[in-house]
C-alpha positions as CSV (number, residue, x, y, z in Angstrom):
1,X,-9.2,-4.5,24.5
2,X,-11.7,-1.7,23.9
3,X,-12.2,-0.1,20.8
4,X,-11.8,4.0,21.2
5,X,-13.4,6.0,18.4
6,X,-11.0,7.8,16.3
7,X,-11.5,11.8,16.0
8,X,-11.3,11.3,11.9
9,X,-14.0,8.8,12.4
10,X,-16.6,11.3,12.5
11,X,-19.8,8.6,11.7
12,X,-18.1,6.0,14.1
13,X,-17.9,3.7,10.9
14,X,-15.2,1.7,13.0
15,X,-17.9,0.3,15.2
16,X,-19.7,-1.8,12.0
17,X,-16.7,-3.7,12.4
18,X,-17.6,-7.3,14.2
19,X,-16.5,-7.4,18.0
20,X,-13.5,-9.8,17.9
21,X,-12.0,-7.3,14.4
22,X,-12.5,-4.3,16.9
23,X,-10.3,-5.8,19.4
24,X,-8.1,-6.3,16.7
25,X,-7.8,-3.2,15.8
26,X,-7.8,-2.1,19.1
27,X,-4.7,-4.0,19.7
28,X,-2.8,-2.9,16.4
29,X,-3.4,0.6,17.4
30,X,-2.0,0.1,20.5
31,X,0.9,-1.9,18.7
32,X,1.2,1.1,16.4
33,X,1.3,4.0,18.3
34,X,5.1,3.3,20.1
35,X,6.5,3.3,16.3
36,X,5.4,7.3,16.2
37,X,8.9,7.8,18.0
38,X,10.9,6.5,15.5
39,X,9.2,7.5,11.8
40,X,10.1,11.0,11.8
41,X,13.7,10.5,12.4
42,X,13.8,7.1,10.0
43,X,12.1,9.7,7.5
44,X,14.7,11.9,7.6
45,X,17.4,9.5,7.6
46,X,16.3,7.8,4.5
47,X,16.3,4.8,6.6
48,X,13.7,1.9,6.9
49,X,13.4,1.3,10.9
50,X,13.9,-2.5,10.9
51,X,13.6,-3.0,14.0
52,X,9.6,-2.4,13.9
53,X,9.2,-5.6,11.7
54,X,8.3,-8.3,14.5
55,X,6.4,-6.3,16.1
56,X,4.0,-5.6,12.9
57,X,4.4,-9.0,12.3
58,X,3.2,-9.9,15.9
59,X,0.0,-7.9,15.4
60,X,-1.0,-10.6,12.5
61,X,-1.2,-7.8,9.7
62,X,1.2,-9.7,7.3
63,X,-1.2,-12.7,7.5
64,X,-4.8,-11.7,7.7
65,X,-5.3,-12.4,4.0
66,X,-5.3,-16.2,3.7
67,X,-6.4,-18.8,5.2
68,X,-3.3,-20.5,5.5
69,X,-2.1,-17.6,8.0
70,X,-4.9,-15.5,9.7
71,X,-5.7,-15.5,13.2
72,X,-9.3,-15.1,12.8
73,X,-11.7,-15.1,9.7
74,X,-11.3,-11.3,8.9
75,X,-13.1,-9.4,6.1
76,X,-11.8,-7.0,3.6
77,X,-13.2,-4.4,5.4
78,X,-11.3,-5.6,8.4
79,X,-8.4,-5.2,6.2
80,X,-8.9,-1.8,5.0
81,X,-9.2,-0.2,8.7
82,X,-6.2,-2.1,9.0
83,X,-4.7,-0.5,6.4
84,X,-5.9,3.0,7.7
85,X,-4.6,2.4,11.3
86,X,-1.2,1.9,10.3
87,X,-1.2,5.1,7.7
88,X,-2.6,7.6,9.8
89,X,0.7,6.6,12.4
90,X,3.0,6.6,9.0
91,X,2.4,5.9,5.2
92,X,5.4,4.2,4.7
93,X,5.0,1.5,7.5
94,X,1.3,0.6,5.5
95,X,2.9,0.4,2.4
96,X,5.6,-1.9,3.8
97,X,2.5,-3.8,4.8
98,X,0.8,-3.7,1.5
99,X,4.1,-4.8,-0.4
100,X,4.7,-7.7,2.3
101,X,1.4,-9.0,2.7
102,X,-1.1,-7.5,-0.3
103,X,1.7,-7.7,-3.3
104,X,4.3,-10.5,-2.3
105,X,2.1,-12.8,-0.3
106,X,-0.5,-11.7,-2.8
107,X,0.7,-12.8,-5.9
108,X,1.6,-16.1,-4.2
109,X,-1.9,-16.1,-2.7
110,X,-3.7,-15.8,-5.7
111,X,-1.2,-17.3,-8.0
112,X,0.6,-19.7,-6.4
113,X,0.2,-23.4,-6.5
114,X,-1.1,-25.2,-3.1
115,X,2.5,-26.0,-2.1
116,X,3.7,-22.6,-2.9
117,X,0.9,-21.1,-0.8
118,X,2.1,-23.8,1.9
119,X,5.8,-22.9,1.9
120,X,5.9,-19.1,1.6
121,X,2.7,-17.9,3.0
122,X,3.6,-18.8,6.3
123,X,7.1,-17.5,6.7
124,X,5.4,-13.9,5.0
125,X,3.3,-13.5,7.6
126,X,5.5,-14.3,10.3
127,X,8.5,-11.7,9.0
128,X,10.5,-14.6,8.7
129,X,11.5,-13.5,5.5
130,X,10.6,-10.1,3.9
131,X,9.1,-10.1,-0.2
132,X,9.0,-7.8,-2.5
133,X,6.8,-7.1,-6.1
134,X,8.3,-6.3,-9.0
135,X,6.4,-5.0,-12.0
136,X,6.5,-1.5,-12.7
137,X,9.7,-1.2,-14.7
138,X,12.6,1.6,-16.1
139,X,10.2,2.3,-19.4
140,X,7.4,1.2,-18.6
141,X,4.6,1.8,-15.9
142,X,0.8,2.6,-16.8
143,X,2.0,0.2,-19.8
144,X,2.5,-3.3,-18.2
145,X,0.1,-5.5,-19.7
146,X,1.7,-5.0,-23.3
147,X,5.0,-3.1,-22.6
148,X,6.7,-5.6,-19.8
149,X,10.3,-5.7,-21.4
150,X,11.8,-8.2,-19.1
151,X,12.0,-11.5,-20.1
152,X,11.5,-15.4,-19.0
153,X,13.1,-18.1,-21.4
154,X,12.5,-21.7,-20.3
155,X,15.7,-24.2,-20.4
156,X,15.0,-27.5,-19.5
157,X,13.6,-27.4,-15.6
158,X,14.5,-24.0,-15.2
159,X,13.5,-20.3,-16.5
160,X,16.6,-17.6,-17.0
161,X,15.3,-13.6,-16.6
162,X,16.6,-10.7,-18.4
163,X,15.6,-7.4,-18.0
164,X,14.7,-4.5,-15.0
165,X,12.6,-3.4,-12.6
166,X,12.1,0.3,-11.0
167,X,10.5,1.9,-7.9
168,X,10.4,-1.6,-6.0
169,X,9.6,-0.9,-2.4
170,X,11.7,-3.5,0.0
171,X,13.9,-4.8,-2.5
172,X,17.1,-3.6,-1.3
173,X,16.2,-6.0,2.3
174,X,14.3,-8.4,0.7
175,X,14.2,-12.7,0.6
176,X,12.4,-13.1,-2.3
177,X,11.4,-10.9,-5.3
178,X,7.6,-11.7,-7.0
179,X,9.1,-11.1,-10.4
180,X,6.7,-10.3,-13.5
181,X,8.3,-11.2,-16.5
182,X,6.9,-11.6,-20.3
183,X,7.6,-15.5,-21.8
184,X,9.8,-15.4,-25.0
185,X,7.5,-18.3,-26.4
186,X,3.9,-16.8,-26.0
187,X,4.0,-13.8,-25.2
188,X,2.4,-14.2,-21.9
189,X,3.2,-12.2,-18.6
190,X,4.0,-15.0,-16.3
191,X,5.3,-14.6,-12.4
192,X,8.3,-16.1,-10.1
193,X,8.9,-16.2,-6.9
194,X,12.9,-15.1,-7.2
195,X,15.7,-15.5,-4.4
196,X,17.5,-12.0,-4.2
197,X,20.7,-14.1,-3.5
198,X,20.7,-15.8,-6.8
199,X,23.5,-14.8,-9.1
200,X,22.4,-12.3,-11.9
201,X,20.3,-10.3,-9.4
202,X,21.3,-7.1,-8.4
203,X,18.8,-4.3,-6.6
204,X,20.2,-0.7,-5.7
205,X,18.3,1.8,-3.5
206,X,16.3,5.0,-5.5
207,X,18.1,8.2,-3.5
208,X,16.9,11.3,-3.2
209,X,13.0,11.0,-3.1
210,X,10.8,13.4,-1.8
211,X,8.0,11.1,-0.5
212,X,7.5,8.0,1.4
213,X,11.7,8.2,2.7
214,X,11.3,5.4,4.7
215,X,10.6,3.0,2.2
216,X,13.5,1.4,0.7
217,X,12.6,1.2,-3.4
218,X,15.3,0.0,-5.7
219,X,16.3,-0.5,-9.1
220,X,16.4,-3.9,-9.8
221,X,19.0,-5.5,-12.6
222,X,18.3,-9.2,-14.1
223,X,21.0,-10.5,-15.6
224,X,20.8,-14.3,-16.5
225,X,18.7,-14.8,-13.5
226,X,17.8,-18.9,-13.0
227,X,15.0,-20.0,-11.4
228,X,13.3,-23.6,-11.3
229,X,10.1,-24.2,-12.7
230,X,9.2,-25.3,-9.1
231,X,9.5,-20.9,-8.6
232,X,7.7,-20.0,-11.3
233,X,3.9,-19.2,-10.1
234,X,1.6,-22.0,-11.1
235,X,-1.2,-19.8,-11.7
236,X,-0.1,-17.4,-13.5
237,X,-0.6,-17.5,-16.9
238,X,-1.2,-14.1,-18.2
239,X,-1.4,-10.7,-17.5
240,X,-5.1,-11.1,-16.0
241,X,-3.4,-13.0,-13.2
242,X,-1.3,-10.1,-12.4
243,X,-4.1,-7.5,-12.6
244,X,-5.9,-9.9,-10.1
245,X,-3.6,-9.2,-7.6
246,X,-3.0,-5.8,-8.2
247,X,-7.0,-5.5,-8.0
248,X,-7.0,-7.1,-4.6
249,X,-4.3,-4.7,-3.2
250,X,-6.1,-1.5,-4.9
251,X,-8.7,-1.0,-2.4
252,X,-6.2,-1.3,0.6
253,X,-4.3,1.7,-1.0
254,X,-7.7,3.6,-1.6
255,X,-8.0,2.9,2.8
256,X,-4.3,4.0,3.7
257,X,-4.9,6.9,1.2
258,X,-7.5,8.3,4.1
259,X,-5.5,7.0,6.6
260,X,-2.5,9.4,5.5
261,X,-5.9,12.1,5.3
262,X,-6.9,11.1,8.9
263,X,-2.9,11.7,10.4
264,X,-2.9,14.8,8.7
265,X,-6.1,15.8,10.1
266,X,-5.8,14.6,13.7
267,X,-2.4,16.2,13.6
268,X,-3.8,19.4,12.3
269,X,-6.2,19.8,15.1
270,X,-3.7,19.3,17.8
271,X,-1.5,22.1,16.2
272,X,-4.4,24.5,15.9
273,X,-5.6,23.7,19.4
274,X,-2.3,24.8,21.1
275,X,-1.1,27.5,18.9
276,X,-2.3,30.6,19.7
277,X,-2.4,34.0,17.6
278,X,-4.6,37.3,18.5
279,X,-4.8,36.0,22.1
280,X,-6.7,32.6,21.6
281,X,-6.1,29.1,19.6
282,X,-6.4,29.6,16.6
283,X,-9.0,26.6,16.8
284,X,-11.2,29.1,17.5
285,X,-10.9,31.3,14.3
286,X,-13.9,30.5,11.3
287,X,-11.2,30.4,8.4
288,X,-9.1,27.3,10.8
289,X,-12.5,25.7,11.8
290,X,-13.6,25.9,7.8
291,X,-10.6,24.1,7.1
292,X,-10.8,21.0,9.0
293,X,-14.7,20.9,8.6
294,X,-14.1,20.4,4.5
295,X,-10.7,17.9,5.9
296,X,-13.4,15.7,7.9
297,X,-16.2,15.9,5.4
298,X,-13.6,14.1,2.9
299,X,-12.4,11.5,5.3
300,X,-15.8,10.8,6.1
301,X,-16.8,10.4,2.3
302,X,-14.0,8.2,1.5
303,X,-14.5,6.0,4.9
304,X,-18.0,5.3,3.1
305,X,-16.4,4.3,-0.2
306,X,-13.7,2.5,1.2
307,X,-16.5,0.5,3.4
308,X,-18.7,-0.5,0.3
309,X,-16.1,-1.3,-2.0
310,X,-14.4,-3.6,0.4
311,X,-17.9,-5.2,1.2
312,X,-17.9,-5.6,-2.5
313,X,-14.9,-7.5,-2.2
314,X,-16.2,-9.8,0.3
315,X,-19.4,-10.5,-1.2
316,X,-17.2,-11.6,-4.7
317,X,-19.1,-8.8,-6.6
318,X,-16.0,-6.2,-6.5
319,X,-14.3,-5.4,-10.1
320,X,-11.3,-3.5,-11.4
321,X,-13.6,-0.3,-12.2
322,X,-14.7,-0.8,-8.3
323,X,-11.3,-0.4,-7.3
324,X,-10.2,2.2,-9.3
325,X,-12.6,4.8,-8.7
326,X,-12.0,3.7,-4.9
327,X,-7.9,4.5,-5.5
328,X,-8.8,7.4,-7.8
329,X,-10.9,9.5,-6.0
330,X,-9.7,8.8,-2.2
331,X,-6.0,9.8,-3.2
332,X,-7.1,12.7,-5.1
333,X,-9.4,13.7,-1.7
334,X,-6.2,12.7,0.0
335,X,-4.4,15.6,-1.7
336,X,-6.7,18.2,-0.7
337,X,-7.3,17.4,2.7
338,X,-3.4,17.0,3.7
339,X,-3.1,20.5,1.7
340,X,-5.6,22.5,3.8
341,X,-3.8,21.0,7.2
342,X,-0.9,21.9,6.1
343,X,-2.6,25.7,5.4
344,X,-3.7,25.9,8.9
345,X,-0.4,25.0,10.2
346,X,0.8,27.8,8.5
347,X,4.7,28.3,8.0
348,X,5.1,25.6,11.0
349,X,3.3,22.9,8.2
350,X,6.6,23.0,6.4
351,X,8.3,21.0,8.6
352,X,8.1,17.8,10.1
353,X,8.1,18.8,13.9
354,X,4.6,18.9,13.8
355,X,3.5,16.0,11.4
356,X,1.3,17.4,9.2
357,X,4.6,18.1,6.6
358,X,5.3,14.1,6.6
359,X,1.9,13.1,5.5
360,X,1.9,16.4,3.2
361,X,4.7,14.7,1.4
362,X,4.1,11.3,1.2
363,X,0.7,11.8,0.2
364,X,2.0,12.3,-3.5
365,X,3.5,8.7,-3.6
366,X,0.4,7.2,-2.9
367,X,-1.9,9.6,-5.5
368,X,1.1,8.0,-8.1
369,X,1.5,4.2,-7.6
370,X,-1.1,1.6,-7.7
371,X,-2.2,2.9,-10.7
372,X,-2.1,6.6,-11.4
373,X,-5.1,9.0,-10.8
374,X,-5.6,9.1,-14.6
375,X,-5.3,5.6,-15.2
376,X,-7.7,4.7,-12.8
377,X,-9.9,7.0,-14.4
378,X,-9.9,5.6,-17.4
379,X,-10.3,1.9,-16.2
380,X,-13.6,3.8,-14.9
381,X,-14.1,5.4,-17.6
382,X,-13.7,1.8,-19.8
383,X,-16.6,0.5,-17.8
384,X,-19.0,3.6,-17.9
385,X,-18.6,3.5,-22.1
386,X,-17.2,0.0,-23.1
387,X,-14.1,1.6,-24.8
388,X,-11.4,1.6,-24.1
389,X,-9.3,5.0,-24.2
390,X,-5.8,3.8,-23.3
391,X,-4.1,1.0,-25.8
């Protein structure tokens, strides 16, 4: 299947990619581009479209990470066009993707034991079961290394969790719940892989949010929860563990973050090339063509940054600064570039019929989690001065 260049891809950056990753990508877009008749309506509805699963999970997304699961060898850089194929078609169905496959299948990935990796990995990838992460909590966000409330207490074979979770996306469908809680005895932030059927758990869908609709976050309720030690991650022993997945997952978000720019741009340009004011698209006008000239100079800047930093990864060489600055500054471009589409759209850029108001939206979840754009700064900001300004 033949690679076409995307409009957004002003530098044809896509075509570094090797021959058998274009034909991959090649063969998600085409996979992807079906699902555009369903995500505005699933958007409004408030509704995750389930029915979408398989065939994401056909394209071999939910697997490329390991080796236990990919179809071919395939590089982070792979990966991150990945990640910015599926966002420029809808954020939410890339962050389903990042939860499933860069957080869930992640932690168990980095963290897990060989026989972990060996039983779960595998039914991940396939959407045999769906996973979800949960960290980020009522009281406590930025905070997590030190202010994790929820808590594991070993008994004997098993480990019993108290506590709760907030803003976890796929938890009200989900198998299994990565949970990250801190051990009563050291202190330590230590991970399980947690059943949502086992008695104790309880996750109820956030209403009423204003981006990303389609994805299903919950409040999630501990009560008592037991799990075997045989669940409990074997590799995670502290909070480093968990800020090694989280580091692994950062960069993708810094690649959807321009795929959400490039939807909203490519979207942007069909509007303006068929709406016509004073007798002539308004394509033609300087103010319009301004516009998307400054849209596509920041897609192709953060293509760039995206490409190096997930070389970085590849080559071993990538750190948490890397991937901060890579989050940080391509979901704060992000933000301007969905805003000046929306502006040549003009009072048609306020709703959805058109795109541009979708991405407009869901662009602020993505400038927010993984890390906010100030914490990421500061992680930066840690390694340009060796101190620390956060506690």
């Amino acid at each position: 299947m033949t690679l076409t260049p995307l409009p957004s891809d002003f530098y044809l950056m896509e075509s570094q990619l090797t021959e058998r990753e274009q034909e991959a990508i090649a063969a998600l877009r085409a996979a992807m581009e079906p699902m555009r008749a369903v995500v505005d309506e699933h958007w409004h509805r408030d509704e995750f479209p389930m029915d979408v699963i398989p065939a994401i999970a056909a394209t071999g997304v939910l697997g490329h990470s390991w080796e236990e699961t990919q179809t071919f060898p395939a590089s982070a850089v792979y990966r991150g066009w990945a990640a910015l194929e599926m966002a420029r078609v809808d954020a939410s169905l890339s962050t389903f993707v990042g939860v499933q496959n860069g957080l869930a299948a992640g932690s168990i990935g980095a963290c897990g034991s060989p026989e972990q990796r060996a039983e779960w990995l595998p039914r991940l990838a396939s959407g045999e079961i769906i996973g979800a992460f949960g960290l980020t909590e009522p009281l406590s966000g930025s905070d997590s290394a030190r202010g994790l409330r929820t808590t594991a207490r070993r008994e004997g074979d098993e480990w019993v969790l108290d506590g709760a979770k907030r803003w976890i996306g796929n938890a009200t469908f989900a198998d299994v719940v990565i949970v990250w809680a801190k051990d009563v005895a050291d202190g330590q932030v230590k991970g399980f892989i947690v059943p949502t059927t086992t008695p104790g758990f309880t996750a109820t869908k956030i209403e009423r949010k204003i981006a990303l609709r389609m994805v299903q976050n919950a409040d999630i309720v501990l009560e008592g929860v037991r799990v075997p030690e045989s669940m409990r991650l074997q590799r995670a022993e502290s909070f480093r563990d968990t800020a090694r997945v989280l580091r692994l997952t950062r960069a993708e978000v810094a690649w959807a973050a321009v795929g959400v720019m490039a939807g909203a741009y490519e979207a942007a340009v069909r509007y303006t090339s068929e709406r016509e004011q004073f007798g002539q698209p308004i394509a033609g006008h300087q103010l319009v063509q301004d516009l998307l000239a400054k849209s596509l100079g920041a897609i192709t800047a953060c293509i760039a940054l995206c490409v190096q930093v997930s070389r970085m990864q590849d080559e071993d060489t990538q750190d948490d600064a890397h991937s901060a600055l890579a989050k940080a500054y391509t979901t704060a471009r992000m933000r301007e570039v969905v805003a000046w589409c929306r502006e040549v759209c003009g009072g048609n850029g306020i709703v959805t019929d058109h795109d541009v108001a979708r991405f407009f939206a869901d662009a602020e979840a993505l400038y927010s989690y993984e890390g906010t754009f100030q914490m990421n700064q500061l992680i930066v900001g840690r390694a340009i001065t060796g101190r620390a300004a956060f506690a």
